[in-house]
N, C-alpha and C positions, 0 to 999 in steps of 0.2 A: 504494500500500500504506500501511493506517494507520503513522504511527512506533511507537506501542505497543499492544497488546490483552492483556487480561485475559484470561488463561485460569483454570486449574481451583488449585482448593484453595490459593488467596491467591499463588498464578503471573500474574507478568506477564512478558510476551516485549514485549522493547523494539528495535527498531532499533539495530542501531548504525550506521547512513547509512555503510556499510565498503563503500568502489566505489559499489554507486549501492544503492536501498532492495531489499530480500528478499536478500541476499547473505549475512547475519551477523546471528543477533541476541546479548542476552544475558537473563538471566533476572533479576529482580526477585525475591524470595519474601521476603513479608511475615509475622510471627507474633506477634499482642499489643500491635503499634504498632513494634514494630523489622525491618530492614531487614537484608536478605543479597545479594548479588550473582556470581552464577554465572558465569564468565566478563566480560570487561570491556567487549572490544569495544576503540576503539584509542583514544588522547589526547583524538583531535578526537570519539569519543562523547559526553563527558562532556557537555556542553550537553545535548543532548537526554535525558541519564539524569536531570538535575537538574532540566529541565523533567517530567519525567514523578514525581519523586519531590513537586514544588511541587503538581501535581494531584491527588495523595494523598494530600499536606498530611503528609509526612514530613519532616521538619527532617535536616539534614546530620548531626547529633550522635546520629542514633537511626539510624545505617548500621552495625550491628554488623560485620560481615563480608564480605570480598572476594576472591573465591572464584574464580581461572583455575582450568579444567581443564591444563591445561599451557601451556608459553611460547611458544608461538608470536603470534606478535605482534596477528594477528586473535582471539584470544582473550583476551590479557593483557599488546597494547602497552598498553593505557589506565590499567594497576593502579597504578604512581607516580602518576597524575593523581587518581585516587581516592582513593587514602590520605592526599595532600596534603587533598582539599575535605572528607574525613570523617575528623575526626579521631578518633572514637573507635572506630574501624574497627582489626579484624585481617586481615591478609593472611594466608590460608592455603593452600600450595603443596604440591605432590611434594617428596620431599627431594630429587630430582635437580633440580629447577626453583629453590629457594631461591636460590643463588648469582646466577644472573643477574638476580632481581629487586633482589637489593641492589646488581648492578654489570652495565647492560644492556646492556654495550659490544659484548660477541662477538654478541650478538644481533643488535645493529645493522648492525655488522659484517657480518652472514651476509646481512643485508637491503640493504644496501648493495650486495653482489655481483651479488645477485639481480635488483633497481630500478634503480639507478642512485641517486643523491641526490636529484636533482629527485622523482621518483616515488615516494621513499621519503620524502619529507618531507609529499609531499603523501596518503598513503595513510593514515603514523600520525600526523606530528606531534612532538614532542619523546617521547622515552621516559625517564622521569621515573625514579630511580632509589627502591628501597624503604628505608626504614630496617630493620636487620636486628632491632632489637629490638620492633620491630612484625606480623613475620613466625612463624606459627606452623607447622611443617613436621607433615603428617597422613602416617601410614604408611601400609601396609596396615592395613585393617579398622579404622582410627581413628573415633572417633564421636564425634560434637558437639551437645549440648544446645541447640538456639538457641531458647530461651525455651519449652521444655519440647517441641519439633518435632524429633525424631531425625535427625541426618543423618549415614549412614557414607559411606566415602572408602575404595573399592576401587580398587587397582594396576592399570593393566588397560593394558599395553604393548601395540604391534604399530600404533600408529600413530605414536606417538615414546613415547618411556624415561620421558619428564618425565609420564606423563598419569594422570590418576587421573579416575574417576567418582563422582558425588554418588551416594546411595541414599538417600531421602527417604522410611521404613523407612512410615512408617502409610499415607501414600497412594501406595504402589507407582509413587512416578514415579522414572524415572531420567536425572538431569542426564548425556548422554553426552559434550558435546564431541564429538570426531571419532570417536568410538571406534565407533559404531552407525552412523555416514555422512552423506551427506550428502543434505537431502531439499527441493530450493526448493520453494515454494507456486506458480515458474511451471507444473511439470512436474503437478500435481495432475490427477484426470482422474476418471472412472469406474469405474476399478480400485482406486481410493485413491491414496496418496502413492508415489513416485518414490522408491526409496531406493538410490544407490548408495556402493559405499566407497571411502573415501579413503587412494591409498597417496603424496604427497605429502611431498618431501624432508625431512627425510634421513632416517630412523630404520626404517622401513617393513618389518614384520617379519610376515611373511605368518602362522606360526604362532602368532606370540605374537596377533596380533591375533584368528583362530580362535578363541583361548583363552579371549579377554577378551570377545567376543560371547559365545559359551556361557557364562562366568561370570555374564553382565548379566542374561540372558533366566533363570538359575536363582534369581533375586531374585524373579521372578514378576510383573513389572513389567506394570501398563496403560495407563501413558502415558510416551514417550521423548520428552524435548527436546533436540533437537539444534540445536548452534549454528548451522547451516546447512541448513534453518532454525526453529525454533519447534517444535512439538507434534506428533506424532504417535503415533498409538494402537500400542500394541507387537502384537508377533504371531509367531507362526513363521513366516508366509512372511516379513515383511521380514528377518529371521536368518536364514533358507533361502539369501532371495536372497543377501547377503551375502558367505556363504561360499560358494555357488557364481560368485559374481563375481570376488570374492578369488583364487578361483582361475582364473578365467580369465583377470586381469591378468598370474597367472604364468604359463598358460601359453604368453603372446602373447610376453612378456620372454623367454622362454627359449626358443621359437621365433624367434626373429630370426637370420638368417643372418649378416647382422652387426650383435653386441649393440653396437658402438660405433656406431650408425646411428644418432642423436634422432631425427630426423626422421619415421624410419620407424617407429620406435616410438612416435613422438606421433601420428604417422595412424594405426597400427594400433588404441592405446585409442581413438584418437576415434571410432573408424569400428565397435568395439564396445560404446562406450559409444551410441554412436545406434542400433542394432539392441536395446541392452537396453530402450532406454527406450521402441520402436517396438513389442517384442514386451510392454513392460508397456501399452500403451495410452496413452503418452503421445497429447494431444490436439492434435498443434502440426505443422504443415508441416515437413520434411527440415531443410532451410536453419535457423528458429530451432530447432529443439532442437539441430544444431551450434553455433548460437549462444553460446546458453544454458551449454552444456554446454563450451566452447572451453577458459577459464580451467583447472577441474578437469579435465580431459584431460591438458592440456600438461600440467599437475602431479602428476599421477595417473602419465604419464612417464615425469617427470624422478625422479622418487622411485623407480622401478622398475629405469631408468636404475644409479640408485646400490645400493638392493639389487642387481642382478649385478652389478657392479662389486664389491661386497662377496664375493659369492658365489664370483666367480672367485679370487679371492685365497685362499678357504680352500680349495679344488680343490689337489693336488697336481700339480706340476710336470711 
C-alpha cells in the first residue's frame, strides 16, 4: 500500500505505519499553501507525515492546525509530537478531550493495562504532552476559517464522549474518525467498501452513536474519510448498514447466557462480523477475512463487554 495518496479537493490520506500499512490513516488538507491535520496517527507517524509534507514542499511553520477527532491514542497519540515539530500549529480538541492532551498520563495509563509496556511502547512511542495555551477547545457547531475553507466541528458521541466530526461545509466531505466505522481497503470488492462499526472500549453508547450517524448523513455529505481507512463515497446503504449492525452487536451482548463470558462474546462478534462481510461480498477466503477482521472483533467485545457491564448496574436490584 502506497504510504500516502492524494485524494479529492487538496485531501491527502497519509499512512500512519499504526501495526502494519492500511490499518490507520490521517488526513492532510491543504488550502492556499497552509496545512491542517485531521487526526494524528501515533509518535512514531510523525516521520512519514514530514516526509510527505517535504514532497509538497510544505515547510513545518505553515502547519496551521492539528486536528484528533478524539483521544484515543491511534488517533491523537502523535498530537504532542506535532505540536512540538510545528510550531505555529493549534491543537484543536472536544472539551472532554483537552485535559488529557495537556497531561496524557490516565491515557497511558489505560494503555498500559491494555498492552503491556513493551507493546505499548512499541505501538505509540512517547506520548508527548500538549501545552495548554496552544490548545483551542471546539464545541458543538464551532466553525473554523482555515484560510477562507469552512470547517465545522459536530458533537457526535456513541463511540466515546471525547469525539467530535470535521464538516468540511463546501465540498460535502466529512472527517469521521470512528464515528461512520470502520472500512480497510483489504475488504474492498465488487459491492464497494466494507463498512462496519466500531463499538471498542470504553464509552460505547449504542444510541448516542445512532444519533450521530443520522446527524452526519443530514450534512448531505459525498465523500466520508474515515480513519480506518481513507475515503469512501457516502451513501444510505453504508448508514443502513450501520445501524443495523449496531444493532446486532447489541443484540449478541444481551443474548449471552452469561454476559461475564469474553470469550464467548468475542466469538460470537467475530463469527458475525464474518457472515457480514460474506453477505456484503467480501472477496477473500473464511480464514483471512477472520484474519483481517480478529483485532476489531476482540475490540468490538470488549467494548460491548463494558457497555452491559454499565447496563446492569443501572437495572434495578
Amino acid at each position: 500500500m502506497e504510504p500516502y495518496h492524494d485524494s479529492v479537493h487538496g485531501i491527502t490520506t497519509i499512512d500512519a505505519q499504526y501495526i502494519k500499512p492500511g490499518i490507520a490513516s490521517l488526513q492532510l488538507v491543504v488550502e492556499n499553501g497552509h496545512a491542517a491535520f485531521i487526526d494524528t496517527g501515533t509518535t512514531r507517524s510523525l516521520p512519514f507525515v514530514q516526509d510527505v509534507l517535504a514532497a509538497k514542499g510544505i515547510v513545518n511553520t505553515d502547519v496551521d492546525y492539528v486536528i484528533p477527532t478524539h483521544v484515543h491514542l491511534d488517533h491523537a497519540g502523535g498530537a504532542g509530537a506535532m505540536m512540538r515539530a510545528f510550531p505555529n500549529a493549534t491543537l484543536i480538541i472536544h472539551p472532554n478531550g483537552a485535559s488529557h492532551m495537556v497531561d496524557p498520563g490516565k491515557l497511558w495509563q489505560g494503555t498500559l493495562g491494555v498492552y503491556g509496556e513493551k507493546v505499548a511502547n512499541e505501538l505509540y512511542g512517547e506520548v508527548i504532552p500538549v501545552d495548554a495555551q496552544r490548545i483551542r477547545v471546539a464545541d458543538d457547531n464551532f466553525e473554523l476559517d482555515f484560510h477562507g475553507r469552512e470547517l465545522r466541528f459536530l458533537d457526535t458521541p456513541g463511540h466515546a464522549r471525547h469525539h467530535f466530526c470535521v464538516i468540511d461545509t463546501a465540498h460535502h466531505v466529512i472527517f469521521s474518525g470512528d464515528t461512520m466505522g470502520v472500512s480497510l481497503r483489504m475488504f474492498d470488492g465488487p459491492n464497494g467498501p466494507f463498512v462496519f462499526p466500531t463499538s471498542s472500549p470504553v464509552q460505547f453508547e449504542p444510541e448516542k452513536l445512532h444519533a450521530s450517524i443520522d446527524r452526519l448523513m443530514a450534512t448531505d455529505p459525498r465523500h466520508i474519510f474515515v480513519t480506518h481507512f481513507g475515503r469512501i463515497e457516502a451513501s444510505r446503504r453504508i448508514a443502513d448498514s450501520l445501524h443495523r449492525q449496531i444493532d446486532g452487536y447489541v443484540a449478541i451482548a444481551k443474548g449471552l447466557d452469561d454476559p461475564a463470558d469474553p470469550a464467548e462474546l468475542r466469538k460470537r462478534i467475530a463469527n458475525y462480523m464474518l457472515e457480514e462481510a460474506k453477505s456484503h461480498g467480501v472477496p477473500l477466503p473464511d480464514d483471512q477475512i477472520r484474519a483481517g477482521l480478529k483485532m476489531d472483533a476482540d475490540l468490538n467485545a470488549d467494548g460491548l463487554a463494558i457497555w452491559m457491564a454499565r447496563q446492569r448496574k443501572k437495572q434495578p436490584q
